[in-house]
C-alpha positions as CSV (number, residue, x, y, z in Angstrom):
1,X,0.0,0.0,0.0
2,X,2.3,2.5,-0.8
3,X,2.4,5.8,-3.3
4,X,4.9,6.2,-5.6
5,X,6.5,9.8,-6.5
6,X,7.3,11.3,-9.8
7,X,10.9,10.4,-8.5
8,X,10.5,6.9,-8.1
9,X,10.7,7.1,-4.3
10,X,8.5,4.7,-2.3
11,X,6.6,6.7,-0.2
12,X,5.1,4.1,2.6
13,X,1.2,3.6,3.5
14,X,1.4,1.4,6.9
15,X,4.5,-0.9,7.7
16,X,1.8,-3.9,8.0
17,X,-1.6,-2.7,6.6
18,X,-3.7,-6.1,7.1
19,X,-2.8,-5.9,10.6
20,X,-3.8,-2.2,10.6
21,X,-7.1,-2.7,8.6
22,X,-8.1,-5.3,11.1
23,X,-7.5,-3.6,14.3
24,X,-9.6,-1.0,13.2
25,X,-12.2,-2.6,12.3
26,X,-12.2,-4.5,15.5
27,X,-12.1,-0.8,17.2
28,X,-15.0,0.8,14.6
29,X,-17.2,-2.8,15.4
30,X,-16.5,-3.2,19.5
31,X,-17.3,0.8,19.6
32,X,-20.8,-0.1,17.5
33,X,-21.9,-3.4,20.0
34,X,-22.4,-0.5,22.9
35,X,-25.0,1.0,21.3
36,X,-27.6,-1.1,22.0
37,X,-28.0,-0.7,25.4
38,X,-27.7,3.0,25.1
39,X,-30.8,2.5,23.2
40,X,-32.4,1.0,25.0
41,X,-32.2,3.5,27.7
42,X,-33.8,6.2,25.2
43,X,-37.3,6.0,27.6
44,X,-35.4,6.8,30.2
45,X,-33.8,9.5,29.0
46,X,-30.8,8.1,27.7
47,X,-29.8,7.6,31.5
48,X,-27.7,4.7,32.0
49,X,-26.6,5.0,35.5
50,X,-27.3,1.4,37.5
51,X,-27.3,-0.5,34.7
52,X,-25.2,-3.5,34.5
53,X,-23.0,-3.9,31.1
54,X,-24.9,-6.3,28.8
55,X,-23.5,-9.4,26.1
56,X,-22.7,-6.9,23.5
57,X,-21.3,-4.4,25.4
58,X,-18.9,-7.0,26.5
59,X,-18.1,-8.6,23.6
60,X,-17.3,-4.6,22.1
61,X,-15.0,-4.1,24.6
62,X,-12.9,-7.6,24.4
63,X,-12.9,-6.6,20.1
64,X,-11.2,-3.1,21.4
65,X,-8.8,-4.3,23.6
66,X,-7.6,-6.9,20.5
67,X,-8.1,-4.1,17.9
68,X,-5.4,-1.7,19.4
69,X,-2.7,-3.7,19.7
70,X,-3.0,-5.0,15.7
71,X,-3.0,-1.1,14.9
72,X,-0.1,-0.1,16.7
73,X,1.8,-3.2,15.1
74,X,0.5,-2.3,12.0
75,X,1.7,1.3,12.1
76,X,5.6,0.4,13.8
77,X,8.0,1.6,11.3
78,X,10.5,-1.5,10.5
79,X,14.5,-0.8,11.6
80,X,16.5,1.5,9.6
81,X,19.7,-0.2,9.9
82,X,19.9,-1.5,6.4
83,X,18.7,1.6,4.6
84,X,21.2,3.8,6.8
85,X,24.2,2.2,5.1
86,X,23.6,3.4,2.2
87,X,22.0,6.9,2.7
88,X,23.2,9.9,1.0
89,X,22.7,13.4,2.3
90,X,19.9,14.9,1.3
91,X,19.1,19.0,1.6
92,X,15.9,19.9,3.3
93,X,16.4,23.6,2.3
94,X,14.5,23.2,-0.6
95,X,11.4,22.2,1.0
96,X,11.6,25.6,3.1
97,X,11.9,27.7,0.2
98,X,9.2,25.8,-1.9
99,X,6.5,27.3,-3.5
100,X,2.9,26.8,-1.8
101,X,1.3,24.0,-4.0
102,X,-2.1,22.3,-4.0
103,X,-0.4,19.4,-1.8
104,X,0.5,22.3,1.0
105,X,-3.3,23.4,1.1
106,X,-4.7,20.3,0.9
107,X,-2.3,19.1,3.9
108,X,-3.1,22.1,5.6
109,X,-7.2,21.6,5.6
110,X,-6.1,17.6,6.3
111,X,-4.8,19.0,9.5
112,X,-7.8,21.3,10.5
113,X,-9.8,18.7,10.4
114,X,-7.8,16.5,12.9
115,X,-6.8,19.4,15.0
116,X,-11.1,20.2,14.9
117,X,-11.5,17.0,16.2
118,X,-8.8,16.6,18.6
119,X,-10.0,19.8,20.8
120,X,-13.5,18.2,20.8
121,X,-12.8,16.0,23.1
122,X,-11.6,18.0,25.9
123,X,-14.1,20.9,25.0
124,X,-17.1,19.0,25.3
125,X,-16.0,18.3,29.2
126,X,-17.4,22.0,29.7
127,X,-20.7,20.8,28.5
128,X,-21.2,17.4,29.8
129,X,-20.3,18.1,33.4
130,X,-23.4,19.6,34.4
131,X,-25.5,16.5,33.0
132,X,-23.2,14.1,34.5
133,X,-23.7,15.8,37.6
134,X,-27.4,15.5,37.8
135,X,-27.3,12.0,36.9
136,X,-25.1,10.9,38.9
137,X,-26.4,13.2,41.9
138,X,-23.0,14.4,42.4
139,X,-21.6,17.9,43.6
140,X,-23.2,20.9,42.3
141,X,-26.1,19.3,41.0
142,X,-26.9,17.7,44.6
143,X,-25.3,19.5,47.6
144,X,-25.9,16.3,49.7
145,X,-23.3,14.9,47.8
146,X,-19.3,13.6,49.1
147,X,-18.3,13.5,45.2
148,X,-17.9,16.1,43.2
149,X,-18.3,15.9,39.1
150,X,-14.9,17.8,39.0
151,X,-13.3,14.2,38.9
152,X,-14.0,13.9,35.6
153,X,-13.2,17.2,33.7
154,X,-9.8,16.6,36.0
155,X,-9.3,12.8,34.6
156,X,-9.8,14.1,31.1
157,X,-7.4,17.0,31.2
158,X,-5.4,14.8,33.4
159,X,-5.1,12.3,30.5
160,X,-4.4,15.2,28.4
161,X,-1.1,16.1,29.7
162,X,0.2,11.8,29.8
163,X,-0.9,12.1,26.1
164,X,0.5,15.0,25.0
165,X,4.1,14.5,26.7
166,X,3.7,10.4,25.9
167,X,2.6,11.4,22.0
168,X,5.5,14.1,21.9
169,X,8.2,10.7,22.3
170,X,5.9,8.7,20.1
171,X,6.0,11.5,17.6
172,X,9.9,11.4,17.8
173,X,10.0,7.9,17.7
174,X,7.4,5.8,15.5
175,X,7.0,8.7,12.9
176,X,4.5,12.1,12.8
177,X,1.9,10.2,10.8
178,X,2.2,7.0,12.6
179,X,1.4,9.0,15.8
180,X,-1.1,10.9,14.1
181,X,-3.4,7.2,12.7
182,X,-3.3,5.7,16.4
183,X,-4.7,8.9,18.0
184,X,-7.6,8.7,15.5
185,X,-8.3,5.0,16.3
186,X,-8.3,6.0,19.9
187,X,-10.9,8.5,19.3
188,X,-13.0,5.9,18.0
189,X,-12.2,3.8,20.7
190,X,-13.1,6.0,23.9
191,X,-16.3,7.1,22.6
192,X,-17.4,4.4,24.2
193,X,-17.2,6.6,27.4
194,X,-20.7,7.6,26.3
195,X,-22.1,4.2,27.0
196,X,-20.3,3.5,30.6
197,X,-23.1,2.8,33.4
198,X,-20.7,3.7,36.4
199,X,-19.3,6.7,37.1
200,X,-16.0,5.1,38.1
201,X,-16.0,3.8,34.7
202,X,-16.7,7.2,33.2
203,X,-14.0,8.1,34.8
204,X,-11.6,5.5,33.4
205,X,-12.7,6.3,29.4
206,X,-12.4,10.0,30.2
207,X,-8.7,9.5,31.2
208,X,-8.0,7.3,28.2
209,X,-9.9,9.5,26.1
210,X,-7.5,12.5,27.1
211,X,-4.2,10.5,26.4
212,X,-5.9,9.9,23.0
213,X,-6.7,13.6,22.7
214,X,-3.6,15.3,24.2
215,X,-1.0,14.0,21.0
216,X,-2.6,15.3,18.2
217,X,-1.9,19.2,18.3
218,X,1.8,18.7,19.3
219,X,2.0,16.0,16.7
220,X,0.2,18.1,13.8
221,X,2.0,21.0,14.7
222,X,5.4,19.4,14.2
223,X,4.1,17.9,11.0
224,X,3.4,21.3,9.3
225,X,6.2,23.2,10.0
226,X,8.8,20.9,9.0
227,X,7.0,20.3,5.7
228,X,5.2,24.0,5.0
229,X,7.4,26.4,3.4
230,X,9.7,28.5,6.1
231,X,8.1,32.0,4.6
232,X,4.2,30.3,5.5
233,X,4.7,28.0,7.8
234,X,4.2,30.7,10.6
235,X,0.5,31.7,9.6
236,X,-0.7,28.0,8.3
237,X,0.2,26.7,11.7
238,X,-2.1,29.5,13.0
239,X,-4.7,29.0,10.9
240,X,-4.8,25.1,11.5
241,X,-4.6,26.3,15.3
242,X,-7.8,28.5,15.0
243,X,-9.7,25.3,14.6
244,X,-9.6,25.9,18.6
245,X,-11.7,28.0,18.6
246,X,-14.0,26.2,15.5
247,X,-14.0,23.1,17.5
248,X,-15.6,25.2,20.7
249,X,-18.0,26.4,18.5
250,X,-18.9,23.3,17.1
251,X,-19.0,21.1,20.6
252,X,-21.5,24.1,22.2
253,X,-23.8,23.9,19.3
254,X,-23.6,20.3,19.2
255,X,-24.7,20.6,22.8
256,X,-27.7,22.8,22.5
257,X,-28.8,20.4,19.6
258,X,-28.2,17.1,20.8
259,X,-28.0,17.0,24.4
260,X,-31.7,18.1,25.4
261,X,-32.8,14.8,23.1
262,X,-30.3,12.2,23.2
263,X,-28.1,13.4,26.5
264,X,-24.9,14.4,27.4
265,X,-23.8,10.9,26.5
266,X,-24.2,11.7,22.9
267,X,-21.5,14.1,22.8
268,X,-18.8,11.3,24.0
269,X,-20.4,9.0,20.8
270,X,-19.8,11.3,18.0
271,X,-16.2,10.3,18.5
272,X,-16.9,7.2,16.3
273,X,-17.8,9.3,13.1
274,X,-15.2,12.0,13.8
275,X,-12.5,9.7,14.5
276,X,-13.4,7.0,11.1
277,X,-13.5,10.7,9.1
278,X,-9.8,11.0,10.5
279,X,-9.0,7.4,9.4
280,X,-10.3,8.2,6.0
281,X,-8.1,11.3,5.3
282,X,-4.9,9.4,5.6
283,X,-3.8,9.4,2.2
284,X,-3.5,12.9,2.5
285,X,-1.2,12.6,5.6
286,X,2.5,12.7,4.9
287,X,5.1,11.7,6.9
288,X,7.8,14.6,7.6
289,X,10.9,14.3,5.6
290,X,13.0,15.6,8.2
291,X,11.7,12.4,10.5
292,X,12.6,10.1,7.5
293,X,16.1,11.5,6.7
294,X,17.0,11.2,11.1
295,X,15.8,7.7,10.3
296,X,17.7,6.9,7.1
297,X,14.5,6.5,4.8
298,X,15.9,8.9,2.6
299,X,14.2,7.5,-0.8
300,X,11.1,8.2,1.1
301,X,12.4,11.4,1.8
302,X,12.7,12.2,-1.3
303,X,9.7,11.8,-2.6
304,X,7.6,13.5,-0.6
305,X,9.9,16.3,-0.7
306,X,9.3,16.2,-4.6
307,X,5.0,16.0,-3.8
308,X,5.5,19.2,-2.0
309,X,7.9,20.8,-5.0
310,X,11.1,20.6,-3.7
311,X,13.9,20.4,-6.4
312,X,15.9,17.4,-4.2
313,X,19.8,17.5,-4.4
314,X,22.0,14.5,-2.6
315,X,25.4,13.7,-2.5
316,X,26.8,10.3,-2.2
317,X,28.0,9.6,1.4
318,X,31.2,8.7,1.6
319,X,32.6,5.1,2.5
320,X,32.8,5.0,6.2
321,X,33.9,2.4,8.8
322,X,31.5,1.7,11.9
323,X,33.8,3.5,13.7
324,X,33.7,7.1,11.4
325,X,32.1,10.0,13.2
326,X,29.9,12.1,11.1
327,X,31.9,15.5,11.5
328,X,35.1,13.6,10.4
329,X,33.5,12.5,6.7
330,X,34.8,14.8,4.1
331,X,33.3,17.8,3.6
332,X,29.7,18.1,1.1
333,X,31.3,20.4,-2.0
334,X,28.0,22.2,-1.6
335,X,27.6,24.9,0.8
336,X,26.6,23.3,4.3
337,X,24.8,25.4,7.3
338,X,21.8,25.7,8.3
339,X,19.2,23.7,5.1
340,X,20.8,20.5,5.6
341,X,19.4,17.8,8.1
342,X,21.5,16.7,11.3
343,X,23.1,13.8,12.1
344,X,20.8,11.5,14.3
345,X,23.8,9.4,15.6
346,X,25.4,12.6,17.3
347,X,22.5,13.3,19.6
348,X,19.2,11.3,19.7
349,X,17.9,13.6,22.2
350,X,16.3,13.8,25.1
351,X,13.8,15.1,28.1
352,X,16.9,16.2,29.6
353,X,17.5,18.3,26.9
354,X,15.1,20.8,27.6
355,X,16.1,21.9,31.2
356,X,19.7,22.6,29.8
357,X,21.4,25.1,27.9
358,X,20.5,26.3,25.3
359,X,17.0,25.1,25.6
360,X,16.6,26.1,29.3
361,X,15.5,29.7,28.8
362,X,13.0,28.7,25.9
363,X,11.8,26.4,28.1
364,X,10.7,28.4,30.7
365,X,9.2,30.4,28.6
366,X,6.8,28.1,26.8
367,X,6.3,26.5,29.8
368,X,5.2,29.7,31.5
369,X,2.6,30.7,28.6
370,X,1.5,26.8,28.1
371,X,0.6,27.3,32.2
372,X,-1.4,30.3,31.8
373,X,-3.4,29.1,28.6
374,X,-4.4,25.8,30.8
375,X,-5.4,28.0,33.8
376,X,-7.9,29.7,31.5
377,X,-8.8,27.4,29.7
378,X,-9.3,24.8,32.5
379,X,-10.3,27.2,35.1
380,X,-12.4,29.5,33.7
381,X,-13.5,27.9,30.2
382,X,-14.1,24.8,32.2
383,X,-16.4,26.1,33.9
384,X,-18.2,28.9,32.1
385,X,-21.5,26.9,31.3
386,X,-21.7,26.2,34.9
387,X,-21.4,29.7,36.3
388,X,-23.6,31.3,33.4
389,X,-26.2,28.9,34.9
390,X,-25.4,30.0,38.6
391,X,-26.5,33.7,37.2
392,X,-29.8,32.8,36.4
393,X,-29.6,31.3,32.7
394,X,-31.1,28.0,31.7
395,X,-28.7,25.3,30.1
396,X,-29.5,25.6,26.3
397,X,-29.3,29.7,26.9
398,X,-26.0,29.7,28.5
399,X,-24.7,27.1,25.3
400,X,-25.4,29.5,23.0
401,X,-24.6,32.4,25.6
402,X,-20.8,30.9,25.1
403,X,-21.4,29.5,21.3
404,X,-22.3,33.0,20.3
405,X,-19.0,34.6,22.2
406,X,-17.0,32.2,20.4
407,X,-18.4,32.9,16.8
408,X,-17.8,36.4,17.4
409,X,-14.3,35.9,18.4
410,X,-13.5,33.4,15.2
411,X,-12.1,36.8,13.2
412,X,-9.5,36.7,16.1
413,X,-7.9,33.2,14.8
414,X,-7.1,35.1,12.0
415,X,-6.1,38.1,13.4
416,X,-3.6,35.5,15.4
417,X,-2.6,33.9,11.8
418,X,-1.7,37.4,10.4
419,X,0.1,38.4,13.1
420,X,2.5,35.8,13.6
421,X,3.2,35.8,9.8
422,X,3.5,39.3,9.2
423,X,4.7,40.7,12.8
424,X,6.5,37.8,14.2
425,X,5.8,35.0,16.5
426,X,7.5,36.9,19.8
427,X,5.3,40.5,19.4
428,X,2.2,37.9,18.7
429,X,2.5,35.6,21.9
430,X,3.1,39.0,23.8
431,X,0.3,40.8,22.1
432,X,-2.2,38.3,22.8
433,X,-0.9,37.5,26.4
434,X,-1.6,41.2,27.5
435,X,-5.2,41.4,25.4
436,X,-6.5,38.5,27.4
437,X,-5.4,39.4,31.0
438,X,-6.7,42.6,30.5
439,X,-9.8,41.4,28.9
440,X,-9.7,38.3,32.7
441,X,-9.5,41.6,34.4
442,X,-12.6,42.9,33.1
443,X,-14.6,39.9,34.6
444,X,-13.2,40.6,38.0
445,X,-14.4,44.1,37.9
446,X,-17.9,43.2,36.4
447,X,-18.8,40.5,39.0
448,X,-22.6,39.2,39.4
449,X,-23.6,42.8,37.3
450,X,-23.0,40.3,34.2
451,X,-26.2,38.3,35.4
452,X,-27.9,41.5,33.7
453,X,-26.2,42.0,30.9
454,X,-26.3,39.2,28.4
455,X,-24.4,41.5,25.6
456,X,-21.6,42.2,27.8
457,X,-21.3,39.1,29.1
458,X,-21.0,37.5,25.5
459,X,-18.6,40.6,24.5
460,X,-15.9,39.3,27.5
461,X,-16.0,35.6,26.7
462,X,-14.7,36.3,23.2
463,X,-10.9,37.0,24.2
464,X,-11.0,34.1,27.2
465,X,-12.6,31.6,24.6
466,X,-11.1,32.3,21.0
467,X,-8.4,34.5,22.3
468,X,-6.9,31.7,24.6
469,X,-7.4,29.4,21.8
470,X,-5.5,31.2,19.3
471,X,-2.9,31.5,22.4
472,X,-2.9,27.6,23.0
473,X,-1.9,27.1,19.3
474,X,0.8,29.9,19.2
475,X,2.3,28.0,22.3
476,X,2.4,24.5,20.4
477,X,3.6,26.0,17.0
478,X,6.0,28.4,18.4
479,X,7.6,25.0,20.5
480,X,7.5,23.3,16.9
481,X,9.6,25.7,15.5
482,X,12.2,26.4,18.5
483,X,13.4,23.0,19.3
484,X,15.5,20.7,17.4
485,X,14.4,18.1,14.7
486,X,15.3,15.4,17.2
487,X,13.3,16.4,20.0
488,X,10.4,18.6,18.3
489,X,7.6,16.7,18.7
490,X,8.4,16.1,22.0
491,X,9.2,20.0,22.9
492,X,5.4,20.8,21.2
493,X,4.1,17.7,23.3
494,X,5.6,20.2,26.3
495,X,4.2,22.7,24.6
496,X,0.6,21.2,24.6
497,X,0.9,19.6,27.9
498,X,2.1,22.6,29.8
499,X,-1.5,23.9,28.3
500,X,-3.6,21.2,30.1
501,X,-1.2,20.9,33.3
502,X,-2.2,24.7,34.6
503,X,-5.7,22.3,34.3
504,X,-5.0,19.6,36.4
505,X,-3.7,21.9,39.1
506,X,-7.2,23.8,38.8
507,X,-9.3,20.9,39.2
508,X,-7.3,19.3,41.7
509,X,-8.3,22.5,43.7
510,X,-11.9,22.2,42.6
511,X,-12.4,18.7,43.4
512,X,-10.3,19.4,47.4
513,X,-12.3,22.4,47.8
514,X,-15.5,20.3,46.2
515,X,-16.3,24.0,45.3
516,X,-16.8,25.2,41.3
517,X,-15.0,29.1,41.9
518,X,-16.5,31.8,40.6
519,X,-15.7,33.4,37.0
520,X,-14.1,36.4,39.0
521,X,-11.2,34.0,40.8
522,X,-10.9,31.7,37.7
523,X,-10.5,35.2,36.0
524,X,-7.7,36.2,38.6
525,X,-5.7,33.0,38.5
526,X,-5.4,32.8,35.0
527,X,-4.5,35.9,34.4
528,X,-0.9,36.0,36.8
529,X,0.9,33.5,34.9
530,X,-0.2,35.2,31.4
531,X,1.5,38.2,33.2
532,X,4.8,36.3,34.0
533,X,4.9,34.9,30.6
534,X,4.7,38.7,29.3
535,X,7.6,38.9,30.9
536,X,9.8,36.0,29.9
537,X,8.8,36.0,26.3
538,X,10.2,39.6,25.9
539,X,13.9,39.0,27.6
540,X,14.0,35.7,26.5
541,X,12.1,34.7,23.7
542,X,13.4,34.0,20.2
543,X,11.8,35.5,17.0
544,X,11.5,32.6,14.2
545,X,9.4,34.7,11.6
546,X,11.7,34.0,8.4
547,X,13.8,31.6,9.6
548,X,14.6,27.6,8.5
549,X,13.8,25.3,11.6
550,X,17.4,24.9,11.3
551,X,18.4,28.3,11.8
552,X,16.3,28.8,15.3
553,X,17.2,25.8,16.6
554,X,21.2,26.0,15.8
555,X,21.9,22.2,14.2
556,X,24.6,22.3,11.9
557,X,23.0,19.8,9.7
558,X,24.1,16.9,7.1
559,X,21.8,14.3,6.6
560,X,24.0,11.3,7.3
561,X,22.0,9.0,9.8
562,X,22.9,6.1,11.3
């Protein structure tokens, strides 16, 4: 199953795609065999709580557990060894200064899609929680309650940050696409969290669900910039990372349509359809040609480099013992610098990497905006359905309350997109940091008085919901530009992780004070670390508007690999 390029170049579909096919079938089938007893809960109101799992539901789940496995061994790469003796050096500076083709546009709406589908999940916690709450009589929906339903938005985001730091590694490992196919079959798999009777067991698919959820933005990110063009790969990444704030608006009409007929169950079960859709696009999915040169597939290489309208040069490597260091082969007759790929044998990288100079200070800085975002997004997103209703509205008024605030705020996405092309990636993180604690400020200051004031209150929301979105991608695509080939996906799996961790710390709050906080102190704690990261980002943060992935991150680069 693989393309071939105008080159000749084998470009590969999946390393074993019978054992691929199967496992997700199994997946897509197991997912399908829980339906019936959601069903059959429809005169009920779709309330499954009590009931014991049935024959079906069983069966779907053993089919999952067996389906996961074949796709992940379908998708492993096989060893490089033999391909690495005789690879040649190949220049990646081509693909940077590439014209934008059909392939680029068509990868980049590819991406949107999966991005869309990716931030789903974790958005439609906002909107299930206070379903889930009534059902199963937990805290705020029953004040007699010892559990509160902040155990699940805190499992999901939880999962978020294992996935997004465990995908990172995969991402580095396996193979971009590779990471990208097992995230979708995972979406298809923990919909099932729509059917579970138990809480507990809610709980369970919520967490897997997240480590499904949290891989795919670092993962897409690194994908697009090391294949888009180094003079648009700035405001495609922000374009693709709008889909934030698309997604939101998607999940809270979704809600208002879906969940007054069918539950808040239903909104876990359209992971099925979304997740198959991603399944379906992966033609369209390449793998990164900077992964496959650090792992010695440099035919492959080649040929998607030519798809995306690279003119590819190599030159021959020369005859080397085992024991030949890469900086000791004679020199490349053509100019080498920053364009050409490193040397995976010098460095294969590592977590360490990134508390140590000369990634120390970038670090902190990422890490310092990825905290904020999650703080807003976790502590005052989270939560917004929740406190609209303690003002007075009525579920389905405050979905479209926030729905509304985020459809105004879409034109921001690409206000962010234009900005970090045209002004730089530094002045737009700082830009954006100071509009949305000002704009956190202005909820502090309003208080209850919003309860009256349904236009203002839908004018604030735009900045904390498509603002903080368009924030959350700049974190992930700035981190995919900054770090090193060798470790990107895991420094945008930081990235995204750092996102969701201010999260965790939120709900772990929430669920010891058993106590949702108010939009005013949800307001105030995101905003401080926004204000710190104001700070780092203009001492220490690096422009990359312009610039090859080489150039910001310092390799000196041959493509010689192991």
């Amino acid at each position: 199953m693989a393309n071939t390029s105008a080159r000749g170049g084998a470009v590969r579909g999946f390393e074993h795609p019978v054992a691929f096919w199967a496992g997700t079938a199994a997946c897509s089938i197991g997912v399908l065999l829980h339906l019936p007893m959601y069903y059959s809960a429809r005169h009920m109101g779709y309330q499954m709580s009590g009931m014991s799992p049935d024959a079906p539901m069983v069966t779907g789940m053993t089919l999952i557990l067996a389906g996961l496995p074949l796709v992940l061994y379908g998708l492993l790469p096989r060893r490089s060894g033999e391909l690495a003796r005789t690879a040649a050096r190949v220049r990646v500076r081509p693909l940077d200064d590439a014209p934008l083709r059909a392939q680029h546009v068509i990868l980049l709406m590819v991406m949107a899609v999966a991005v869309t589908i990716d931030v789903m999940k974790p958005a439609t916690l906002s909107f299930i929680t206070p379903g889930v709450a009534k059902e199963y009589h937990l805290l705020p929906a029953n004040k007699h309650s010892h559990t509160t339903v902040a155990w699940l938005p805190l499992f999901g985001i939880g999962g978020t940050v294992l996935g997004s730091w465990l995908w990172g590694s995969l991402g580095d490992r396996i193979g971009r696409r590779a990471s990208i196919m097992f995230a979708g079959i995972l979406f298809v798999s923990t919909s099932i969290c729509g059917t579970m009777p138990s809480f507990g067991w809610n709980l369970v698919m919520c967490l897997l669900m997240g480590i499904g959820a949290g891989g795919m933005l670092p993962v897409a990110f690194t994908l697009l910039s090391e294949t888009m063009p180094k003079r648009h790969r700035g405001w495609t990444m922000m374009l693709v990372g709008g889909e934030v704030a698309a997604a939101y608006v998607l999940v809270s009409s979704l809600s208002a349509w879906l969940t007054p007929h069918y539950s808040w169950r239903i909104m876990w079960l359209i992971g099925l359809p979304t997740g198959l859709l991603l399944i379906a696009l992966n033609r369209w999915i390449p793998e990164s040609p900077r992964y496959l040169i650090t792992r010695g597939r440099v035919e492959e290489a080649e040929a998607v480099m030519a798809r995306y309208g690279a003119v590819v040069s190599t030159v021959p490597a020369p005859e080397a013992g085992p024991g030949l260091a890469a900086d000791t082969a004679p020199a490349d007759p053509a100019p080498t610098g920053p364009g050409l790929e490193a040397d995976p044998a010098s460095h294969r990288g590592s977590v360490i990497d990134f508390v140590r100079r000369p990634m120390l200070g970038t670090s902190i800085a990422i890490a310092l905006l990825g905290l904020g975002v999650g703080l807003v997004t976790y502590g005052f997103q989270q939560w917004v359905p929740t406190n609209i209703q303690r003002l007075g509205y009525s579920a389905v008024a405050s979905d479209y309350v926030v729905r509304n605030a985020a459809l105004i705020g879409l034109p921001l996405t690409i206000l962010a997109a234009w900005m970090y092309g045209v002004l730089g990636s530094r002045r737009t993180i700082i830009a954006f940091c100071v509009l949305t604690a000002a704009t956190l400020i202005g909820f502090v200051v309003a208080g209850d008085s919003l309860a009256h004031n349904r236009l203002l209150l839908s004018v604030l929301l735009v900045v904390p919901l498509s603002g903080t979105s368009s924030l959350a991608a700049v974190a992930v695509g700035y981190a995919a530009e900054v770090y090193p080939t060798r470790v990107r996906t895991r420094g945008a799996g930081l990235a995204a992780g750092m996102t969701k961790l201010g999260g965790v710390l939120i709900l772990a709050v929430v669920v010891a004070r058993a106590t949702v906080p108010s939009i005013a102190q949800t307001a105030v704690i995101g905003a401080v670390p926004l204000a710190a990261a104001i700070l780092a980002f203009w001492w220490i943060g690096a422009e990359t508007k312009g610039r090859s992935l080489e150039a910001i991150a310092g390799e000196e680069l041959v493509g010689e690999p192991v």
